[in-house]
N, CA, C and O atoms as a GROMACS GRO file, in nm:
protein
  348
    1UNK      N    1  -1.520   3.138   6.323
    1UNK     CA    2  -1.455   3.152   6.195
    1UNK      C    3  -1.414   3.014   6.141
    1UNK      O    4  -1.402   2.987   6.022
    2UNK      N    5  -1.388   2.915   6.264
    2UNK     CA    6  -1.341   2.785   6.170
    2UNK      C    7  -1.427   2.714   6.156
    2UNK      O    8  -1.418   2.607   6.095
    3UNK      N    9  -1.524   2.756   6.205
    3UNK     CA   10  -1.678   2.664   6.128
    3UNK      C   11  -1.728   2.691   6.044
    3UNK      O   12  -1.801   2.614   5.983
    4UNK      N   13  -1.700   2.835   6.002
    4UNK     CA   14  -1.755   2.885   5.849
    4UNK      C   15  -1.658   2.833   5.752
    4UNK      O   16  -1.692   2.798   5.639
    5UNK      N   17  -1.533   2.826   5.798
    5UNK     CA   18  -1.459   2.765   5.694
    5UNK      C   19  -1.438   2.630   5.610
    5UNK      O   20  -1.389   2.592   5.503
    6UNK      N   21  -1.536   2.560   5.776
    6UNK     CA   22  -1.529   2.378   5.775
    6UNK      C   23  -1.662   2.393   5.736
    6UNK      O   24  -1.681   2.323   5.637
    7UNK      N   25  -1.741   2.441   5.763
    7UNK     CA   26  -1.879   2.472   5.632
    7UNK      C   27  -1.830   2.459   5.434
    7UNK      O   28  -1.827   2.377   5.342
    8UNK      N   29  -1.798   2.611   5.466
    8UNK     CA   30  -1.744   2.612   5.301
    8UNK      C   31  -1.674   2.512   5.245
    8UNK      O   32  -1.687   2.488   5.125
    9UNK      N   33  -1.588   2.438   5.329
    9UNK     CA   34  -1.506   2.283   5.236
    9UNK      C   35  -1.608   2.196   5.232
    9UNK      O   36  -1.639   2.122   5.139
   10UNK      N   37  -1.659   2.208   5.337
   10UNK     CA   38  -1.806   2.066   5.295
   10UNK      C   39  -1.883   2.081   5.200
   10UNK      O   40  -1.921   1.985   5.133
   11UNK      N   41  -1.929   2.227   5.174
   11UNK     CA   42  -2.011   2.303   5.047
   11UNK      C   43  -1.993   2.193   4.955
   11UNK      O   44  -2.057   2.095   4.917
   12UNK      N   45  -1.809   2.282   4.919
   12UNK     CA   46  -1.762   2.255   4.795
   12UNK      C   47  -1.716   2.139   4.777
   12UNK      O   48  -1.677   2.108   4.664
   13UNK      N   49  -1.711   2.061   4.869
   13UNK     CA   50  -1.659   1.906   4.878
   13UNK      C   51  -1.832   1.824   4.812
   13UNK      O   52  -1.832   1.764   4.705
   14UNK      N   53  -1.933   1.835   4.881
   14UNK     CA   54  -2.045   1.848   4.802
   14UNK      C   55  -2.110   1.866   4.679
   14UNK      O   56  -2.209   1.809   4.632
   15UNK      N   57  -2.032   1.964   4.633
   15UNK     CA   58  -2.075   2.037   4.520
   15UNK      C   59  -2.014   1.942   4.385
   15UNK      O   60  -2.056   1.900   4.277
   16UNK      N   61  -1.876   1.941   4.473
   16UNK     CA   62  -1.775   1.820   4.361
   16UNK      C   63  -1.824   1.702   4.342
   16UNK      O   64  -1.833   1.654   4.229
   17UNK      N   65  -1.867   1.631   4.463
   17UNK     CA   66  -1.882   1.515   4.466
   17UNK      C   67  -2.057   1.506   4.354
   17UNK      O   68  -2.096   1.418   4.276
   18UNK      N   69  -2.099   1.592   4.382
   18UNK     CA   70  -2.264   1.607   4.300
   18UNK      C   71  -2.160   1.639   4.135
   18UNK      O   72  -2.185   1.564   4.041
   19UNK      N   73  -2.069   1.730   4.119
   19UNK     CA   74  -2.038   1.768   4.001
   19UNK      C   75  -1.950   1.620   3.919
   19UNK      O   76  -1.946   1.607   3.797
   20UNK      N   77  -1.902   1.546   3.992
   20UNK     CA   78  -1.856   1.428   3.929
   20UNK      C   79  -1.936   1.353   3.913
   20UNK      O   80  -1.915   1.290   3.810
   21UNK      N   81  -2.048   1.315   3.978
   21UNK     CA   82  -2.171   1.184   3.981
   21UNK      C   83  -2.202   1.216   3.855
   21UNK      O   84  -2.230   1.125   3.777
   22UNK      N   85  -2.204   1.396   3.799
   22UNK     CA   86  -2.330   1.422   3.688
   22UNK      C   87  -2.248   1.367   3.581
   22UNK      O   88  -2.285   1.290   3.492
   23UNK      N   89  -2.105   1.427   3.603
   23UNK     CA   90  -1.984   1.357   3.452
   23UNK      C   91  -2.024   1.227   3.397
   23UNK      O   92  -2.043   1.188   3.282
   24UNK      N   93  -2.032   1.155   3.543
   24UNK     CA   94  -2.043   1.051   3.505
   24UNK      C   95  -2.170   0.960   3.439
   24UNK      O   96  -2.172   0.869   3.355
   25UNK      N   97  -2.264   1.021   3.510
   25UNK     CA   98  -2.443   1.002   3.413
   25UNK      C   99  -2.419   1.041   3.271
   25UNK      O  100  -2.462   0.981   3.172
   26UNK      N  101  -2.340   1.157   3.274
   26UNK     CA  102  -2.368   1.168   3.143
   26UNK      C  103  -2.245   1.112   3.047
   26UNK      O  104  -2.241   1.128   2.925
   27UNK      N  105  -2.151   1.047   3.123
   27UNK     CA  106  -2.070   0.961   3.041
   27UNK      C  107  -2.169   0.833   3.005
   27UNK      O  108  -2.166   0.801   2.886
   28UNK      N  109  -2.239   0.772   3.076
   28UNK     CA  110  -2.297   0.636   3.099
   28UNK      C  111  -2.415   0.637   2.970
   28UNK      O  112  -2.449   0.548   2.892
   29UNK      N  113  -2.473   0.814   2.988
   29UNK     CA  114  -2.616   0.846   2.874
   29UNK      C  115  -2.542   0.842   2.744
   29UNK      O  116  -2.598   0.763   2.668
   30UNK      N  117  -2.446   0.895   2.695
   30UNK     CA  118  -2.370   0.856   2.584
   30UNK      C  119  -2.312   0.739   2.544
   30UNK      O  120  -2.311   0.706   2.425
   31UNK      N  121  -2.262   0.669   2.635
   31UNK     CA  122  -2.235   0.538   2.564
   31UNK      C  123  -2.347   0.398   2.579
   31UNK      O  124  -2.323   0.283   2.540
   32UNK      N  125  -2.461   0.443   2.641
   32UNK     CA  126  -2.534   0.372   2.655
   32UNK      C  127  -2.676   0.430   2.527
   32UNK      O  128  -2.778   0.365   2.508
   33UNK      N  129  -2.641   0.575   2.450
   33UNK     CA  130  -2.675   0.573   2.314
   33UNK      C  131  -2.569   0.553   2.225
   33UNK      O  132  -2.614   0.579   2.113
   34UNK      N  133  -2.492   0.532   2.220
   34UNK     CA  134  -2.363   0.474   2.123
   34UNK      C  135  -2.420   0.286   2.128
   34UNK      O  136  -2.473   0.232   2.031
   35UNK      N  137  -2.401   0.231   2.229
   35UNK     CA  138  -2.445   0.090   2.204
   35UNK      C  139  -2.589   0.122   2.151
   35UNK      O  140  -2.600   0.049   2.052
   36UNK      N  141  -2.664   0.168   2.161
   36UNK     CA  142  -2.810   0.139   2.144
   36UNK      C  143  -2.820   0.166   1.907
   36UNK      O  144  -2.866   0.102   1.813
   37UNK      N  145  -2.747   0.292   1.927
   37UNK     CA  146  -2.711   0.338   1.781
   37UNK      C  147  -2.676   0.178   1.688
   37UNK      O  148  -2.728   0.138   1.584
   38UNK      N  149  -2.564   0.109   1.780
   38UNK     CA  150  -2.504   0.029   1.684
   38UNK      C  151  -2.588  -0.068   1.681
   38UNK      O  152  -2.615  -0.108   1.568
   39UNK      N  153  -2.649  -0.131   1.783
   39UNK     CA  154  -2.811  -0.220   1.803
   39UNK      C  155  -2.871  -0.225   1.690
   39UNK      O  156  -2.889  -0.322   1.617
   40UNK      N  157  -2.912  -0.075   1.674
   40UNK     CA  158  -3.016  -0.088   1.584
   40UNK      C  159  -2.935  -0.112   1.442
   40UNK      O  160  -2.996  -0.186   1.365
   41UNK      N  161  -2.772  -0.050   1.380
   41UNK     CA  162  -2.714  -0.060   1.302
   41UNK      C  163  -2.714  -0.205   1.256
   41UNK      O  164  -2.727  -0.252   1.142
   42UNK      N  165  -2.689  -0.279   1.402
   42UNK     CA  166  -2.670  -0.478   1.336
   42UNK      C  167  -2.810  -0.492   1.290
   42UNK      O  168  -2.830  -0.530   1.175
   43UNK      N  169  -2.922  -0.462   1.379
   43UNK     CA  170  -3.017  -0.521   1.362
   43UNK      C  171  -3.087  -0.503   1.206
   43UNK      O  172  -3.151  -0.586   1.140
   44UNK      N  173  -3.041  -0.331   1.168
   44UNK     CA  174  -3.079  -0.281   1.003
   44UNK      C  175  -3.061  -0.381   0.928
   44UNK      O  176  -3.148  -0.455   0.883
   45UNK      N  177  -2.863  -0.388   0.902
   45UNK     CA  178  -2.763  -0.465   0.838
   45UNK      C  179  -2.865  -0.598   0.819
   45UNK      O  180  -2.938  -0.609   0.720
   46UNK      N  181  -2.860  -0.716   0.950
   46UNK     CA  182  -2.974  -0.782   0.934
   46UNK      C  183  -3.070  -0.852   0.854
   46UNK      O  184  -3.068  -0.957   0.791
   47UNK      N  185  -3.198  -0.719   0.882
   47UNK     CA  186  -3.308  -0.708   0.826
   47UNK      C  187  -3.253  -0.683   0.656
   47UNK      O  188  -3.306  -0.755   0.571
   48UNK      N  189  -3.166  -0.600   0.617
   48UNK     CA  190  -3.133  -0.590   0.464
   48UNK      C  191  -3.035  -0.676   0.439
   48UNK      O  192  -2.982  -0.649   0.332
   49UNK      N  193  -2.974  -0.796   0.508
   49UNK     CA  194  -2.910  -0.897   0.430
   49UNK      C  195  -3.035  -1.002   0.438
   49UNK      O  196  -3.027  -1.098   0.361
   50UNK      N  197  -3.135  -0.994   0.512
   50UNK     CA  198  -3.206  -1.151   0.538
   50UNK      C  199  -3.299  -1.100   0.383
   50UNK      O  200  -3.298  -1.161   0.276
   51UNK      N  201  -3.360  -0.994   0.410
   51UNK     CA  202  -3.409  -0.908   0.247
   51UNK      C  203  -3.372  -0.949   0.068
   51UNK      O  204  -3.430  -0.970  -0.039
   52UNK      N  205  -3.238  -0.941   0.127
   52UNK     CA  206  -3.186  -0.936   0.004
   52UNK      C  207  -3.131  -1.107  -0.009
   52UNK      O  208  -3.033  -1.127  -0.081
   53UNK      N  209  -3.186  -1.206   0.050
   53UNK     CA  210  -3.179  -1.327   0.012
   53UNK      C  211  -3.329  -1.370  -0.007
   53UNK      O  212  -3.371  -1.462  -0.076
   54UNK      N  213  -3.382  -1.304   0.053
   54UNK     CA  214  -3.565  -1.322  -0.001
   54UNK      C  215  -3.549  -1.282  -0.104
   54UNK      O  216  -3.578  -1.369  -0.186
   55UNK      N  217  -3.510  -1.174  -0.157
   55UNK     CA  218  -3.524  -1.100  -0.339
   55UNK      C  219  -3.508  -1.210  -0.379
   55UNK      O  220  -3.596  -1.289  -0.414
   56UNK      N  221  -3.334  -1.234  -0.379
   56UNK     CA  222  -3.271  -1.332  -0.439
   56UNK      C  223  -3.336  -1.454  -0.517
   56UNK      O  224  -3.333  -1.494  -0.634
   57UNK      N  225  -3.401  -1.499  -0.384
   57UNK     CA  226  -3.481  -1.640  -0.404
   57UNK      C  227  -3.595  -1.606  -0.488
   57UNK      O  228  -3.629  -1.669  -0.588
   58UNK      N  229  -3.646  -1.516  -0.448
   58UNK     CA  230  -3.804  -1.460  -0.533
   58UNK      C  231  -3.746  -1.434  -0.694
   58UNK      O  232  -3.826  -1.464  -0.783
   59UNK      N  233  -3.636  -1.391  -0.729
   59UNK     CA  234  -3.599  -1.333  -0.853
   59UNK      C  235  -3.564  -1.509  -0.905
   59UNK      O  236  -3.607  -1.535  -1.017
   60UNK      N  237  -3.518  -1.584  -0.857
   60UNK     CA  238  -3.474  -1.730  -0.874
   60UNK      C  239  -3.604  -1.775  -0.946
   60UNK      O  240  -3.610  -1.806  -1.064
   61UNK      N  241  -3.728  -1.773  -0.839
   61UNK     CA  242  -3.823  -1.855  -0.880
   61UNK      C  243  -3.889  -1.780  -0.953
   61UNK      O  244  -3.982  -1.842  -1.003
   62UNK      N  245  -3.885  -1.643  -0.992
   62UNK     CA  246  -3.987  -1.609  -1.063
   62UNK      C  247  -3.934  -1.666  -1.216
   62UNK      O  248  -3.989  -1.709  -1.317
   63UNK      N  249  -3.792  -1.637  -1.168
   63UNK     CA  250  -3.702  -1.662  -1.364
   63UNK      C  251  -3.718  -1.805  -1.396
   63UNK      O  252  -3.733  -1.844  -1.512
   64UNK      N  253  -3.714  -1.899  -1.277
   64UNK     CA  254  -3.797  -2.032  -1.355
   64UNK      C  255  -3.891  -2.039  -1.401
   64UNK      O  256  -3.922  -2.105  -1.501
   65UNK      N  257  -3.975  -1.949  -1.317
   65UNK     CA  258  -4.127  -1.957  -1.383
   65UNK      C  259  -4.104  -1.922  -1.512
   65UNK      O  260  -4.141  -1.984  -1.611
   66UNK      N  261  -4.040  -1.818  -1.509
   66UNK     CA  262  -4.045  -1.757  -1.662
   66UNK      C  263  -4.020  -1.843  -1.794
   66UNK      O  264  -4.097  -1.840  -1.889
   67UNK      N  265  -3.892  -1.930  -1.789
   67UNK     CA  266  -3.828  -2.004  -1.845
   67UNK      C  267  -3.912  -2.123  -1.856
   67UNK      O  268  -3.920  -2.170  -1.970
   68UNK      N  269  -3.998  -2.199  -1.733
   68UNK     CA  270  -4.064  -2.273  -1.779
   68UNK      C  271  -4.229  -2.205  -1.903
   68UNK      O  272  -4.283  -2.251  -2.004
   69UNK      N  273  -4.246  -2.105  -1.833
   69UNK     CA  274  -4.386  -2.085  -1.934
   69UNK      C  275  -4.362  -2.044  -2.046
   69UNK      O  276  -4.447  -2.044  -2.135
   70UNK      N  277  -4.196  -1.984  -2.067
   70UNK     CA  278  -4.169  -2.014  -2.252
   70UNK      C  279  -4.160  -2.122  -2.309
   70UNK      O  280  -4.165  -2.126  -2.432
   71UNK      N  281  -4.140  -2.276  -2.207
   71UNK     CA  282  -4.112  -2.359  -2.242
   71UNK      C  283  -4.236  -2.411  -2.306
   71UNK      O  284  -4.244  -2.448  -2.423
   72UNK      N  285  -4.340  -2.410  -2.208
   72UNK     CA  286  -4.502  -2.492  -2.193
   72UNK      C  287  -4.559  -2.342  -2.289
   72UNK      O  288  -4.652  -2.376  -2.361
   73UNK      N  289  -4.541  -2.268  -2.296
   73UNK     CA  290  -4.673  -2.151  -2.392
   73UNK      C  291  -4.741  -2.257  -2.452
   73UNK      O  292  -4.695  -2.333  -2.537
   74UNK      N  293  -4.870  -2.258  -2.397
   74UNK     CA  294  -4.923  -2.295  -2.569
   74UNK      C  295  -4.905  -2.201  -2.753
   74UNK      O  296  -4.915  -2.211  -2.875
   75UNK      N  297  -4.882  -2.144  -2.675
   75UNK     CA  298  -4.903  -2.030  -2.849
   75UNK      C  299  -4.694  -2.026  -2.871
   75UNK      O  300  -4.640  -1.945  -2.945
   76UNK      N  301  -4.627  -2.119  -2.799
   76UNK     CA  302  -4.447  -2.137  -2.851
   76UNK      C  303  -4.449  -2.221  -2.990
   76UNK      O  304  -4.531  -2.313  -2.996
   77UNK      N  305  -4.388  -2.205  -3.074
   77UNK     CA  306  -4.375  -2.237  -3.205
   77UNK      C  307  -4.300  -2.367  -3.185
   77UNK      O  308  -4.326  -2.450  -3.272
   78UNK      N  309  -4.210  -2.408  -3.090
   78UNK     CA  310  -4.074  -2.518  -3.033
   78UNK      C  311  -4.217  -2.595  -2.996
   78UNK      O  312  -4.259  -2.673  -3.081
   79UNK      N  313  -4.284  -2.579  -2.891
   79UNK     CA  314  -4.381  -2.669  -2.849
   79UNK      C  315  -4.437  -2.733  -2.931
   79UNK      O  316  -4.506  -2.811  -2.865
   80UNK      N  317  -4.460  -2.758  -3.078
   80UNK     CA  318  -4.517  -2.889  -3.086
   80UNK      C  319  -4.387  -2.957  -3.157
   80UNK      O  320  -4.389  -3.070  -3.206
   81UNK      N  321  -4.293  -2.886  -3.157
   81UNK     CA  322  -4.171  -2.979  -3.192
   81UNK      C  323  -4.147  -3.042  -3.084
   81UNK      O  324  -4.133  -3.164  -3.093
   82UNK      N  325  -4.136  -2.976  -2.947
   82UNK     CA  326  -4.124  -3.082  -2.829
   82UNK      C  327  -4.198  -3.193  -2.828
   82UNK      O  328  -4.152  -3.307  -2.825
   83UNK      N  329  -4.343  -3.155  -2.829
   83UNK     CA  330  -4.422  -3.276  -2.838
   83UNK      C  331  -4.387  -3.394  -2.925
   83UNK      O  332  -4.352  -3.501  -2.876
   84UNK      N  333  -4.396  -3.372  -3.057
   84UNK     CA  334  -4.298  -3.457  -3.155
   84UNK      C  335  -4.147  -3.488  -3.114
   84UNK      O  336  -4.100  -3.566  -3.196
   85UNK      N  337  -4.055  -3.453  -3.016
   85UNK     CA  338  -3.988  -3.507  -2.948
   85UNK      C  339  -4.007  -3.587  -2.878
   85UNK      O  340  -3.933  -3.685  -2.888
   86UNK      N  341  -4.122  -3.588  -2.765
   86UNK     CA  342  -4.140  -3.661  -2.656
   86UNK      C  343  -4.195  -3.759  -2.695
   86UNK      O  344  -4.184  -3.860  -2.626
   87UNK      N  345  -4.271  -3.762  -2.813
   87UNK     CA  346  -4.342  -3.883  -2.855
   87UNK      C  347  -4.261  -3.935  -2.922
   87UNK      O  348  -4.285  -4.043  -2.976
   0.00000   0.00000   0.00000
């Protein structure tokens, strides 16, 4: 009888020790997708601030362009007054 009993505590001494290991895997699988979540969150953030200084710059140079080829049009009405300026 006291070996069935010193059986059954080992069972359940077993059973616990397996039932806490799992708590804990699956504490470790959650916060090891919580860091991974925010990973990719910096890495987004990132990619759409480095983005949005490429626009930036692209919208920069296109509006010079712009500003210069109203300047130079051949067919601008100011352009041959410039010219008669520069000369």
């Amino acid at each position: 009888m006291i070996t069935l009993a010193w059986l059954l505590v080992c069972f359940t001494w077993v059973l616990f020790m397996r039932f806490d290991n799992l708590q804990k895997e699956n504490i470790q699988q959650s916060l090891d997708k919580e860091r991974l979540a925010k990973e990719k969150e910096i890495e987004r953030n990132e990619l759409i601030s480095k983005q949005k200084v490429d626009l930036e710059n692209e919208v920069t140079e296109r509006t010079a362009d712009l500003k210069k080829s109203k300047i130079l049009n051949p067919h601008n009405p100011n352009l041959f007054n410039l010219r008669k300026w520069l000369h």
